[in-house]
C-alpha positions as CSV (number, residue, x, y, z in Angstrom):
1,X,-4.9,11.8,110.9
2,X,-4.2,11.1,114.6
3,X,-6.0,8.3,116.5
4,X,-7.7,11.0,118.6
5,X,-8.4,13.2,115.5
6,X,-11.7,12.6,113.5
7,X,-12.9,13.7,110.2
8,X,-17.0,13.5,109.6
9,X,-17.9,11.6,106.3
10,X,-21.9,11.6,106.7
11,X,-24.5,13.0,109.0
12,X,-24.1,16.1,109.1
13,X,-27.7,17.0,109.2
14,X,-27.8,14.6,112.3
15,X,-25.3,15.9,114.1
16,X,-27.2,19.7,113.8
17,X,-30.6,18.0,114.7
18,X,-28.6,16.6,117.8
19,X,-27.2,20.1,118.6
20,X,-30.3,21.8,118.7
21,X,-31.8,19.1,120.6
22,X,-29.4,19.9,122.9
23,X,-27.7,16.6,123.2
24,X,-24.3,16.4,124.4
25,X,-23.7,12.8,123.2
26,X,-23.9,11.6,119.7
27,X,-24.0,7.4,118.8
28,X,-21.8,7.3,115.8
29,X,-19.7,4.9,113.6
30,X,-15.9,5.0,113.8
31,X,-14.0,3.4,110.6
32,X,-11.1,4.0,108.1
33,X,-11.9,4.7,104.9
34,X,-9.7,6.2,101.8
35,X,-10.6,9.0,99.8
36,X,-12.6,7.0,97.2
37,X,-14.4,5.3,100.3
38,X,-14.7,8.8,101.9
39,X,-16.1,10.3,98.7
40,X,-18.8,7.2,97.9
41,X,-20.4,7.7,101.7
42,X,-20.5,11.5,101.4
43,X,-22.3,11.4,98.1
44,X,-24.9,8.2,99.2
45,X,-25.6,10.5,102.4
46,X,-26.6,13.5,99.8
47,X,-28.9,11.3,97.7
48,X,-30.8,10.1,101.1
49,X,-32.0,13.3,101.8
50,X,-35.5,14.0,101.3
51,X,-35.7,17.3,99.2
52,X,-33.4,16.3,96.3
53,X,-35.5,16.4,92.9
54,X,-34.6,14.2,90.2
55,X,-31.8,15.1,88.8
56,X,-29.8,16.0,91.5
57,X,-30.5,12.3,92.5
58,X,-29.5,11.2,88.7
59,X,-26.1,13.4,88.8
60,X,-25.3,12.0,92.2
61,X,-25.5,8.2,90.4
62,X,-23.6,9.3,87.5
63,X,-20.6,10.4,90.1
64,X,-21.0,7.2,91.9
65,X,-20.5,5.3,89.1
66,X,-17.5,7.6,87.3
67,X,-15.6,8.5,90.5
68,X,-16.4,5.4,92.6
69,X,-16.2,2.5,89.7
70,X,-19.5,1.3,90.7
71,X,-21.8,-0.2,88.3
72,X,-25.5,0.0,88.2
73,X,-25.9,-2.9,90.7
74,X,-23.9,-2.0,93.0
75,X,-24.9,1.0,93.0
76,X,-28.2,0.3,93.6
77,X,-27.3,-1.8,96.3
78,X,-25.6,0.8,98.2
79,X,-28.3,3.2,98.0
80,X,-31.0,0.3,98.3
81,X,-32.8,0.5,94.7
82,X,-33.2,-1.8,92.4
83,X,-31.3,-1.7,88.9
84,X,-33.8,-0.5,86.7
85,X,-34.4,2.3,88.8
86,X,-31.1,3.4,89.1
87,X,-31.1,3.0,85.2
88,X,-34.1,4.9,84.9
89,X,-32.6,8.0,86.9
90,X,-29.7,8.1,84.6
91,X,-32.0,8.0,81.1
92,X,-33.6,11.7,82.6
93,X,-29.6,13.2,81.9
94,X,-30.1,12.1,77.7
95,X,-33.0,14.7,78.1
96,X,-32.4,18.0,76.7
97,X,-31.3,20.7,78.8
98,X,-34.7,22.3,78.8
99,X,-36.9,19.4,79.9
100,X,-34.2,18.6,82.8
101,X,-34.6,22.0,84.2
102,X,-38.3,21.5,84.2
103,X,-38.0,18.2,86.2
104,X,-35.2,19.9,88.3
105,X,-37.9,22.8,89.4
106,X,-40.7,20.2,89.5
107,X,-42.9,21.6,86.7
108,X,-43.0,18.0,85.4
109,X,-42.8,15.0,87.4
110,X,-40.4,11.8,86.5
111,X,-43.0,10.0,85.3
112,X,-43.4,12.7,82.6
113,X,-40.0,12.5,82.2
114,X,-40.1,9.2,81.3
115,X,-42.5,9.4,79.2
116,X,-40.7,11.6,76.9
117,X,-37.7,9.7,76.8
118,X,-38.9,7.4,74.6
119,X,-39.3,9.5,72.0
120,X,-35.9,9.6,70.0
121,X,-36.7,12.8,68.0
122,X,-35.2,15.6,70.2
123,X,-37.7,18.1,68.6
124,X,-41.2,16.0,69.2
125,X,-39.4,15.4,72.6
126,X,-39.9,19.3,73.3
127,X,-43.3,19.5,72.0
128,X,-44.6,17.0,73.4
129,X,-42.9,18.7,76.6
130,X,-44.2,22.2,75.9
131,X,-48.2,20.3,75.3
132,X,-47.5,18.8,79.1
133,X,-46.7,22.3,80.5
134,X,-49.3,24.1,78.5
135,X,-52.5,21.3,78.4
136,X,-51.2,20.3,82.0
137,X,-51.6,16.7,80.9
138,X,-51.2,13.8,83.6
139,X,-48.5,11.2,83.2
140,X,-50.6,8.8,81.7
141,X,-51.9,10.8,79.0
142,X,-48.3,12.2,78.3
143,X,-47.3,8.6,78.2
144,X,-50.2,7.5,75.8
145,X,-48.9,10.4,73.5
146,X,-45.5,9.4,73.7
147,X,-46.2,5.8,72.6
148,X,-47.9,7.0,69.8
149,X,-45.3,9.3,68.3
150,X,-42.4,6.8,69.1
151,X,-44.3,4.4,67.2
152,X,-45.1,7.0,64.3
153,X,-48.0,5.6,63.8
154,X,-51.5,7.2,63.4
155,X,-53.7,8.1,66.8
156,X,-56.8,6.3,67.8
157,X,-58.6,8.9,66.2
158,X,-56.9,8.5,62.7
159,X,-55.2,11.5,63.1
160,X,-51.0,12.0,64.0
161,X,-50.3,13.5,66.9
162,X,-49.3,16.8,67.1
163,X,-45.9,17.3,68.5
164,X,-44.0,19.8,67.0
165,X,-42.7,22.5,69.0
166,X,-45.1,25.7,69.5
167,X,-44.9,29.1,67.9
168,X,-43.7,31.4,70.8
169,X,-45.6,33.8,70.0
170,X,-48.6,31.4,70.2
171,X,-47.3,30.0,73.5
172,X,-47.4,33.9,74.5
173,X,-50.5,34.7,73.2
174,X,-52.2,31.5,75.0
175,X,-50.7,32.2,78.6
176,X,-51.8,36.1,78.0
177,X,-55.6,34.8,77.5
178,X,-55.7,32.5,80.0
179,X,-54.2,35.3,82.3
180,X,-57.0,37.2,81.1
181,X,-59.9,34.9,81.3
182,X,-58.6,33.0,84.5
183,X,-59.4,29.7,82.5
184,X,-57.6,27.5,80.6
185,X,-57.5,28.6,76.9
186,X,-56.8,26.8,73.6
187,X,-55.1,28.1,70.8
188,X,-54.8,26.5,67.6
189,X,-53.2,27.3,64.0
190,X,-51.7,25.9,61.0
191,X,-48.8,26.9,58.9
192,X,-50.6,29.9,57.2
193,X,-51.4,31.6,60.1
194,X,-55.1,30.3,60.1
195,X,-56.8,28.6,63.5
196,X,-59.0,29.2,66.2
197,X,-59.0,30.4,70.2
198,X,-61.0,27.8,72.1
199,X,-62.3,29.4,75.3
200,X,-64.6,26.8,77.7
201,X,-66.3,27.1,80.5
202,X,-67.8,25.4,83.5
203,X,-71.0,26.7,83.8
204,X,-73.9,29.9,83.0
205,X,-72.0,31.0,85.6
206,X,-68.9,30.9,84.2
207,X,-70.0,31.9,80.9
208,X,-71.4,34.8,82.2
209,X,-68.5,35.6,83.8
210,X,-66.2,35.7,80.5
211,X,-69.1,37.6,78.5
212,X,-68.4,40.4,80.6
213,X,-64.8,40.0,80.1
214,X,-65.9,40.1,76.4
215,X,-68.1,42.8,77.1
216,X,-71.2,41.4,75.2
């Protein structure tokens, strides 16, 4: 490419701001770079933006460190995070394809995320999963339960916890009576099809309200 020829590597975004700022003059870098060079700025640029989720952050470090030979350090020093975080990005991709999407569209949060990585067992990693989406349970209760299956040990309450992966026709049921009730419903059973609907409410109000449902 000519000395009077340029190619853009990164700021794109900046350079349409500027445009429809109307300014005429843009401050900008000039330097040589090779492809790999070219390629390792273009993809750092991506991960700075503000609305990437999780994984798209996490894939972006995995091509930084395949395409660019980078390891975790430098990496981290180019985008200006510490090691374990970087590390910690690139544990959500051993999480089965399921859970990623979820973190992907934001129905669980990193922390969540993290949480179920350290469970090994891919199937207690999904029910646990399925009991954050369906009990809507914070990251530090998702974590509690997580350290206790990891550890296969018995909860607080003497009791194992319960993370194998729901019935869907449960899961079904559950989301239809809560779609029903407008509240947050329970539904629990055992192998022989026995169990119980658990169905709270807030107040007489409230109760009221889903004894007419009931129509009682």
């Amino acid at each position: 490419m000519s000395r009077d020829h340029y190619q853009l590597i990164s700021g794109e975004r900046r350079i349409q701001a500027s445009k429809i700022a109307g300014n005429k003059d843009i401050p900008s870098f000039i330097r040589t770079a090779n492809d790999q060079q070219m390629l390792e700025m273009a993809l750092i640029e991506n991960i700075q933006r503000e609305n990437l989720n999780a994984i798209e952050i996490s894939l972006s470090f995995k091509r930084l460190i395949a395409e660019c030979n980078l390891n975790m350090e430098e990496l981290g020093s180019r985008v200006g995070k510490k090691r374990a975080t970087v590390n910690n990005y690139l544990r959500l991709l051993r999480l089965p394809p399921d859970i990623q999407a979820a973190v992907r569209d934001r129905r669980i949060s990193m922390g969540h995320a993290r949480a179920l990585i350290a469970i090994e067992n891919i199937d207690q990693q999904i029910g646990l999963f399925k009991r954050i989406i369906g009990d809507e349970l914070s990251v530090r209760k998702a974590e509690e339960l997580a350290a206790v299956i990891a550890s296969g040990k018995p909860a607080p309450n003497g009791r194992k916890v319960d993370a194998r992966v729901e019935d869907p026709h449960y899961t079904d049921l559950k989301k239809r009576l809560q779609s029903h009730f407008g509240t947050k419903v329970s539904v629990k059973y055992n192998q022989k099809g026995k169990g119980e609907i658990n169905i709270p409410f807030l107040n007489e109000e409230d109760l009221n309200r889903i004894l007419e449902i009931l129509e009682l």
